[in-house]
C-alpha positions as CSV (number, residue, x, y, z in Angstrom):
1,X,-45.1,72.4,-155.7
2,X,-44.1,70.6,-152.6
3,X,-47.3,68.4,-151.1
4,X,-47.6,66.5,-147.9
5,X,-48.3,62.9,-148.5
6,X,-48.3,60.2,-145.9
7,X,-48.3,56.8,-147.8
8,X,-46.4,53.7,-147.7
9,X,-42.9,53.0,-149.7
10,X,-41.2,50.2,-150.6
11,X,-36.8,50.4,-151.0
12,X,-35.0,47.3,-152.7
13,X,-31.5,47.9,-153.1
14,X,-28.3,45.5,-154.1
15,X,-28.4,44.2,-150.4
16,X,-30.9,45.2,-148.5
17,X,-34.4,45.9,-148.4
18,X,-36.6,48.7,-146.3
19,X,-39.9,50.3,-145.7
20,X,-40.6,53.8,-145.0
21,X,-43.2,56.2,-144.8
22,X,-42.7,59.1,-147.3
23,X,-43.4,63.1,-145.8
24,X,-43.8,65.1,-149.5
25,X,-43.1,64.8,-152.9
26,X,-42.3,67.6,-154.7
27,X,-42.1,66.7,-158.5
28,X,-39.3,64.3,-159.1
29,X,-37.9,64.7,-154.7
30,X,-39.3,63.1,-152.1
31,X,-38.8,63.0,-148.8
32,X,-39.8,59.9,-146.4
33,X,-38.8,58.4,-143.1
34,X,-37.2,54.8,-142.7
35,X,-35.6,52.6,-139.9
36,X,-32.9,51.4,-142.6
37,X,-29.5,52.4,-142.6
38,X,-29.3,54.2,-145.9
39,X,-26.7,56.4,-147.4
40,X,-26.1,59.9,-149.7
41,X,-25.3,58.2,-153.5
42,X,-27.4,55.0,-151.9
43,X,-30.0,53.7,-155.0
44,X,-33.0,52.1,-154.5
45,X,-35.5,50.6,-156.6
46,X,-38.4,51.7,-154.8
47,X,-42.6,51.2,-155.1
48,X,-44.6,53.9,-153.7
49,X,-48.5,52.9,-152.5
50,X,-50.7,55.1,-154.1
51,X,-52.8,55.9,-150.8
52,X,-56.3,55.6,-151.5
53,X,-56.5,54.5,-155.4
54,X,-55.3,50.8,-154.4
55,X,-52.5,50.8,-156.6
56,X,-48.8,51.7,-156.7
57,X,-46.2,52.6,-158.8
58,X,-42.3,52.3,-159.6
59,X,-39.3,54.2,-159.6
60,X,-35.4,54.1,-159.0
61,X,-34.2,56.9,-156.9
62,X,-30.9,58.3,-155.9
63,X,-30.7,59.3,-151.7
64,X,-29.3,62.6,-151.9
65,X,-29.5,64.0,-148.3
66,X,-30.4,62.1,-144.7
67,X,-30.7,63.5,-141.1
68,X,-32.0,62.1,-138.0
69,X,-33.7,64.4,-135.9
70,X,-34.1,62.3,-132.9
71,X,-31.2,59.4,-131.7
72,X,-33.4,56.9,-131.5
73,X,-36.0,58.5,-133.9
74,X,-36.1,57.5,-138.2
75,X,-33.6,58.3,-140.6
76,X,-35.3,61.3,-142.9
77,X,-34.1,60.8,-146.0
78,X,-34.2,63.0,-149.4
79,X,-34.0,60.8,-152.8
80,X,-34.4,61.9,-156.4
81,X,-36.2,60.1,-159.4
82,X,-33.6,58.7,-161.9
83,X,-35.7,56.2,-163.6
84,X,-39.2,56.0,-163.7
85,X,-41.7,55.1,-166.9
86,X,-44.0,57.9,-168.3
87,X,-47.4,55.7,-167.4
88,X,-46.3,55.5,-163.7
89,X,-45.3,59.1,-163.6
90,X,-48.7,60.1,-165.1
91,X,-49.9,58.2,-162.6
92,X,-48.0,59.7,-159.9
93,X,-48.9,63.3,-160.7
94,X,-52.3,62.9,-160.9
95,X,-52.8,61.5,-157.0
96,X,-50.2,64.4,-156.5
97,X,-52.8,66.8,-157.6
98,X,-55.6,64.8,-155.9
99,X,-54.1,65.1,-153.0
100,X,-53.0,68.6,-152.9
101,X,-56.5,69.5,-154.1
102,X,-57.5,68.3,-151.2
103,X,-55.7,69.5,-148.5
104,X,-55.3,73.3,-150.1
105,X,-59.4,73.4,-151.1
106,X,-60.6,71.3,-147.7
107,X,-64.4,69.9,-147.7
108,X,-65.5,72.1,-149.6
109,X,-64.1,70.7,-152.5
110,X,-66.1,68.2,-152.9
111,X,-66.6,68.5,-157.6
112,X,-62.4,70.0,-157.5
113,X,-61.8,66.6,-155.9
114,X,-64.5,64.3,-158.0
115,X,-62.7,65.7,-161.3
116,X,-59.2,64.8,-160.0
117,X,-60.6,61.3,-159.0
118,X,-61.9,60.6,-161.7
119,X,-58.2,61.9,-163.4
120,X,-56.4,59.7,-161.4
121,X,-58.9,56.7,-162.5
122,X,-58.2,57.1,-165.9
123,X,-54.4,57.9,-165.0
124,X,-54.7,54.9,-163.3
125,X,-56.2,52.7,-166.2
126,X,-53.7,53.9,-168.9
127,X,-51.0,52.6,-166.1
128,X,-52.6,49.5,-166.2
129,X,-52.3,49.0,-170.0
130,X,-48.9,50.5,-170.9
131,X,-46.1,48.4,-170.7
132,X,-43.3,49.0,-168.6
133,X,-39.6,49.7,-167.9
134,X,-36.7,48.3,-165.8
135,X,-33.2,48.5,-165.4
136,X,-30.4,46.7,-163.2
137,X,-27.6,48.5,-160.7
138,X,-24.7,47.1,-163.1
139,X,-22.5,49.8,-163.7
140,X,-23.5,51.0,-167.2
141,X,-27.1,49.0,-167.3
142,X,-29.1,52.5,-167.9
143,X,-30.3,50.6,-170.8
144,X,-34.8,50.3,-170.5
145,X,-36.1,46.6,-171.2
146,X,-39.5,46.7,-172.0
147,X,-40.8,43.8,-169.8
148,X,-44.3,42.8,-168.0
149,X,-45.2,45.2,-164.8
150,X,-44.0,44.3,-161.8
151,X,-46.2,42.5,-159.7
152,X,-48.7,44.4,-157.1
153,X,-48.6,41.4,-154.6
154,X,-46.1,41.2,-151.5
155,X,-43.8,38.2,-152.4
156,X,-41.8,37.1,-149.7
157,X,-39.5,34.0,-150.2
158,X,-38.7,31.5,-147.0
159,X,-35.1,31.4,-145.6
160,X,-34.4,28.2,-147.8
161,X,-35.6,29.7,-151.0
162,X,-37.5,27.4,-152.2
163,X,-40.8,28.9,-151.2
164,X,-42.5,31.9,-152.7
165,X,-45.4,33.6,-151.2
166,X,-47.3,36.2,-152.9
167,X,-49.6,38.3,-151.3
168,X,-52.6,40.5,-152.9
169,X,-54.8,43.0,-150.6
170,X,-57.4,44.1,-153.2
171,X,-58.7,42.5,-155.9
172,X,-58.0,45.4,-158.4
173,X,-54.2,44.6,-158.1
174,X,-54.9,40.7,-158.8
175,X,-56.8,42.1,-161.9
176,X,-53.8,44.1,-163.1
177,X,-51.3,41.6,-162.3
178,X,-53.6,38.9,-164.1
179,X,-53.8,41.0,-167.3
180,X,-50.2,42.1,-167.2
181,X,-48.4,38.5,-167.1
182,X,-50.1,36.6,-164.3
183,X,-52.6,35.4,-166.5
184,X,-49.7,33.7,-168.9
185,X,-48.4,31.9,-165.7
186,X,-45.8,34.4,-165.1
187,X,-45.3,36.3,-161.9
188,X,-42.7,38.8,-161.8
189,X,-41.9,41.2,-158.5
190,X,-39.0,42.2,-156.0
191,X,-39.4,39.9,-153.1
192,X,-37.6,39.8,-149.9
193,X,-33.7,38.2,-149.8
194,X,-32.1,37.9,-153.6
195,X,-33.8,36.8,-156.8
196,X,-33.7,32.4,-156.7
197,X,-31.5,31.5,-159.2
198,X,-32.9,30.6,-162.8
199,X,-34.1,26.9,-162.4
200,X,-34.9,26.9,-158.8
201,X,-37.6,24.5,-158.3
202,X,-40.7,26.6,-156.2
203,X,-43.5,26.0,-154.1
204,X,-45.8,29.0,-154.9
205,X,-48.3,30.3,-152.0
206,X,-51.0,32.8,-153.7
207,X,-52.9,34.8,-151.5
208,X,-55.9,35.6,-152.6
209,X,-57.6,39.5,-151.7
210,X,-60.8,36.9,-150.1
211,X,-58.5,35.2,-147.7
212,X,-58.0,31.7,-149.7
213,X,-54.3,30.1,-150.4
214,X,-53.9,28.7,-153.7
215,X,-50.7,26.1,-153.7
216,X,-49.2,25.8,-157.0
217,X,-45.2,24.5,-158.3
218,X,-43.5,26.5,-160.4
219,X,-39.8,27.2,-162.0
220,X,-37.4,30.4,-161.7
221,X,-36.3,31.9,-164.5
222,X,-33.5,34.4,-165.1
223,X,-33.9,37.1,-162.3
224,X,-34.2,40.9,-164.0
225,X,-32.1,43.2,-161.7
226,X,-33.7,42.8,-158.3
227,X,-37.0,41.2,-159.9
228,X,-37.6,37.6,-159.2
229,X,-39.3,36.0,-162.2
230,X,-40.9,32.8,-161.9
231,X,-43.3,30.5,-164.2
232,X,-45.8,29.1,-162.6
233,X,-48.0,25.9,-163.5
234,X,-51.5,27.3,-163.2
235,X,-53.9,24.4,-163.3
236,X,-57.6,25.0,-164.5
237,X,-59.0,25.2,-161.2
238,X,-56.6,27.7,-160.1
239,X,-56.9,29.8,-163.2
240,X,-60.5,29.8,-162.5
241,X,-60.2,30.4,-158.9
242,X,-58.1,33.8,-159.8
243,X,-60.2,34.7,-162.4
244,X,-62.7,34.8,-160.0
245,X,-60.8,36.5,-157.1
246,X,-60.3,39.2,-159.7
247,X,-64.3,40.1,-160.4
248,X,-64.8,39.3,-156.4
């Protein structure tokens, strides 16, 4: 069933990267707006914000269809799920349902949408303790890797790439990255411009959900597909400092 969804999206693809804003989601379609300059048979690695649970998920999608209604207006574009692992597609559905519970049932709704809140919690929680899937855009890498979950923070990497900055809004996706690899040093994520190449020498930025900066070093190892994958040296204080950030 076709549901109206406003919520943020995220497109990394071999050489580009965009932002959108999707319009529905109907099972494994979804519609969504951009300024980017995709194409039909385009794929993207994308990550969808979960609007209103804090939290997001992943997928690779195939455009299948684009208009532009206006000249000067966003591309509409149609993409299909190719890829997509069964905790983050649990997840998905559930703030599907919440969300077309809510629109269809209106305010007075108010135990219909308490029981799917509480659904997408749990949906949300198993998410957070599965492991996950990737994949790479080589011809023939269908392949899934089991690997750590892809970071929650924005990472953006300067011009000279030898600075990465990584962003966290909330503290709930500090606490997921943190039990998911963070808190074994490593922070893995698709970052603006390409992956630094494996031995790259960083200075890492960490954004805390509070508004402190943490300044750290740390190493790049062996990009995975559009993921960068770095090591960082987390000193005691800053380990405490994030631990911290998390319960905040």
């Amino acid at each position: 069933m076709r549901t109206e969804i406003r919520s943020a999206i995220a497109l990394n693809g071999p050489l580009d990267r965009v932002f959108g804003t999707t319009r529905w989601i109907d099972g494994d379609v979804l519609r969504f707006e951009t300024h980017g300059g995709l194409e039909v048979g385009d794929r993207y690695e994308v990550r969808l914000e979960l609007a209103g649970a804090y939290d997001s998920v992943q997928a690779r999608v195939q455009v299948v269809d684009t208009v532009r209604f206006q000249e000067e207006g966003p591309l509409t574009c149609t993409a299909v799920i190719e890829r997509m692992t069964d905790a983050d597609r649990a997840s998905m559905a559930v703030w599907v349902e919440e969300r077309s519970v809510s629109q269809s049932l209106g305010s007075g709704t108010t135990a219909g949408r308490a029981r799917v809140s509480r659904a997408l919690r749990a949906s949300l929680q198993r998410s957070r303790e599965a492991a996950h899937s990737t994949w790479d855009f080589e011809e023939g890498g269908r392949q899934e890797v089991k690997i750590e979950a892809c970071s929650q923070a924005d990472l953006h990497l300067s011009p000279g790439g030898t600075v990465l900055t990584a962003r966290w809004v909330t503290a709930s996706a500090l606490a997921r990255d943190w039990e998911t690899g963070l808190g074994e040093g490593v922070l893995e994520g698709i970052a603006t411009g390409p992956p630094p190449s494996q031995g790259t020498r960083l200075t890492v930025q960490l954004q805390l959900p509070q508004g402190k900066v943490l300044v750290g070093r740390g190493i790049a190892l062996a990009p995975r597909g559009l993921r960068c994958r770095v090591q960082l040296t987390l000193t005691e204080a800053m380990s405490y400092r994030l631990q911290a950030a998390c319960a905040a």
